[in-house]
N, C-alpha and C positions, 0 to 999 in steps of 0.2 A: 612442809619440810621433809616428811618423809617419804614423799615424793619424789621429792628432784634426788635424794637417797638412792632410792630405788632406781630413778631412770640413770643414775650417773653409774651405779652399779651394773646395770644391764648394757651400757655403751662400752662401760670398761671390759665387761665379758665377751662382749660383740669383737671391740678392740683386737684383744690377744686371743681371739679362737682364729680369725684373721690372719695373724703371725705364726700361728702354730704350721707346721712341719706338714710335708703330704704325708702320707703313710703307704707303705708297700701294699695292703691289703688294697687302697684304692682300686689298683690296677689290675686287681683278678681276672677278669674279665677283658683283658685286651691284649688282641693276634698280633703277629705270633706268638704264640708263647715261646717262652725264653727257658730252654735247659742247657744252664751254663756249661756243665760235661760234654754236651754236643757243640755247642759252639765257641768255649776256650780247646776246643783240639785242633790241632795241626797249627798252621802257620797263617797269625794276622800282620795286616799293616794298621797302623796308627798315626793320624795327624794331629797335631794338637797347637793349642797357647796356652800360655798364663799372663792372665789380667790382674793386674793390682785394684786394690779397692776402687780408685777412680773409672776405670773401665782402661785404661791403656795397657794395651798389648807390650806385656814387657820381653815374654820369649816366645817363640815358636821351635815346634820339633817333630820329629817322627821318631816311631816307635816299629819297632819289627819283634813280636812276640812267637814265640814257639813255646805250645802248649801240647800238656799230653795230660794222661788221666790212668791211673790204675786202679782201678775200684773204683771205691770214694775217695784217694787219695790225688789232688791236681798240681803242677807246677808248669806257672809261667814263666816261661825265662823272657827276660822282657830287654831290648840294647836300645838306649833311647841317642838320638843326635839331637842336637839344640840347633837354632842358627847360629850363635856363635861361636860355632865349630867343637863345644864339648861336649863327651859323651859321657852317660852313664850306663850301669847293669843293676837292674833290680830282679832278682828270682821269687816268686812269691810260691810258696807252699799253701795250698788249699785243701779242706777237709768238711766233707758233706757231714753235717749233723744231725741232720734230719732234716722230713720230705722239705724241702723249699731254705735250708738254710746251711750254711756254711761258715767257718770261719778257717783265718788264714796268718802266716807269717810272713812276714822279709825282713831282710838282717838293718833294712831304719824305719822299717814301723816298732813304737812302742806299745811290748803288749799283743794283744790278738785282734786281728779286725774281724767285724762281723758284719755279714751277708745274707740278706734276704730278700728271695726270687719270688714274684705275685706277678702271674697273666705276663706282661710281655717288660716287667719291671726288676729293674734289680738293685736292690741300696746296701753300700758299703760303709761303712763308720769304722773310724781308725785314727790313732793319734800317727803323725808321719814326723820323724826327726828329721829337722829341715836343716843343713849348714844354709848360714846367713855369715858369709866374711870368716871372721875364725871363731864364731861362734855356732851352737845348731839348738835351735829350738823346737819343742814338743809343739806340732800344730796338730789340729782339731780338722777331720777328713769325713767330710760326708761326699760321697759319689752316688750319681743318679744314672745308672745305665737304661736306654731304652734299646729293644731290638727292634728295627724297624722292618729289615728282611730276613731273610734267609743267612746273608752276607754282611749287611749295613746296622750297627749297632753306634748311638750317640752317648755322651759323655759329658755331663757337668757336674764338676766336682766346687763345693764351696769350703775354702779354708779360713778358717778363725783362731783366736786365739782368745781364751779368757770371755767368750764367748761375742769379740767384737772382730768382724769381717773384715778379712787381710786379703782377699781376691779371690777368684777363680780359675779353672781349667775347663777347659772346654778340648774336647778330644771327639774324634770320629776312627770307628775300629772297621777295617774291612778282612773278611775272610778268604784267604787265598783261595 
């Protein structure tokens, strides 16, 4: 009996280490490496979707960011178009906190988002105030930025809420 204890205990550990989250520090170790003050300056473009939990492609958009940096102090100004012809403006304020980490504001994230840079990885956590109709909901914002060049940096962000999976973004950032 205290056996199958033990081995049902050790599958259940197996289980949810399984489920567990990457970690930024994984990616120490992998080129280029990513110094986001160098590569949020000047002027990016952005492509993107958002996937609902199913997997369908609910919108598409681009993004034209202009970024600048003084110190350690960043702001993106970010004009996004949807396909179906509306746009948004989000400015984000960003602040180096130390080596490899930052956090940041914009007027519907809830609270502070926090960032952290490892080898060629960068992960965002943030609650985003969503309008849904005439309502807006506090979502749960994890972003996976990887730099692939110089120029080409990818984008998956997964949104939840109450810790059950409302869809994704998927985004591709190029540097003018």
């Amino acid at each position: 009996m205290n056996l199958h204890r033990l081995l049902a205990a050790a599958a259940l550990s197996a289980a949810l280490a399984g489920c567990s989250s990457p970690r930024p520090d994984q990616y120490a170790g992998e080129q280029p490496r990513l110094d986001i003050q160098a590569y949020f300056n000047g002027t990016l473009d952005a492509h993107g979707m958002f996937q609902d939990r199913s997997g369908a492609v609910v919108k598409r958009f681009v993004v034209v960011m202009r970024c600048q940096w003084q110190g350690d102090t960043g702001t993106l100004d970010e004009d996004f178009t949807y396909s179906d012809g509306s746009k948004q403006k989000r400015v984000w304020t960003l602040q180096k906190t130390a080596a490899g980490t930052f956090s940041a504001t914009a007027p519907d994230v809830v609270g502070i988002a926090h960032g952290v840079v490892s080898g060629n990885a960068l992960r965002w956590q943030y609650v985003l105030a969503q309008p849904v109709g005439d309502k807006v909901y506090n979502v749960d914002m994890e972003d996976w930025m990887f730099l692939i060049d110089g120029r080409v940096m990818l984008n998956r962000t997964a949104m939840s809420k109450f810790g059950v999976g409302l869809g994704s973004v998927t985004l591709s950032f190029v540097k003018r």
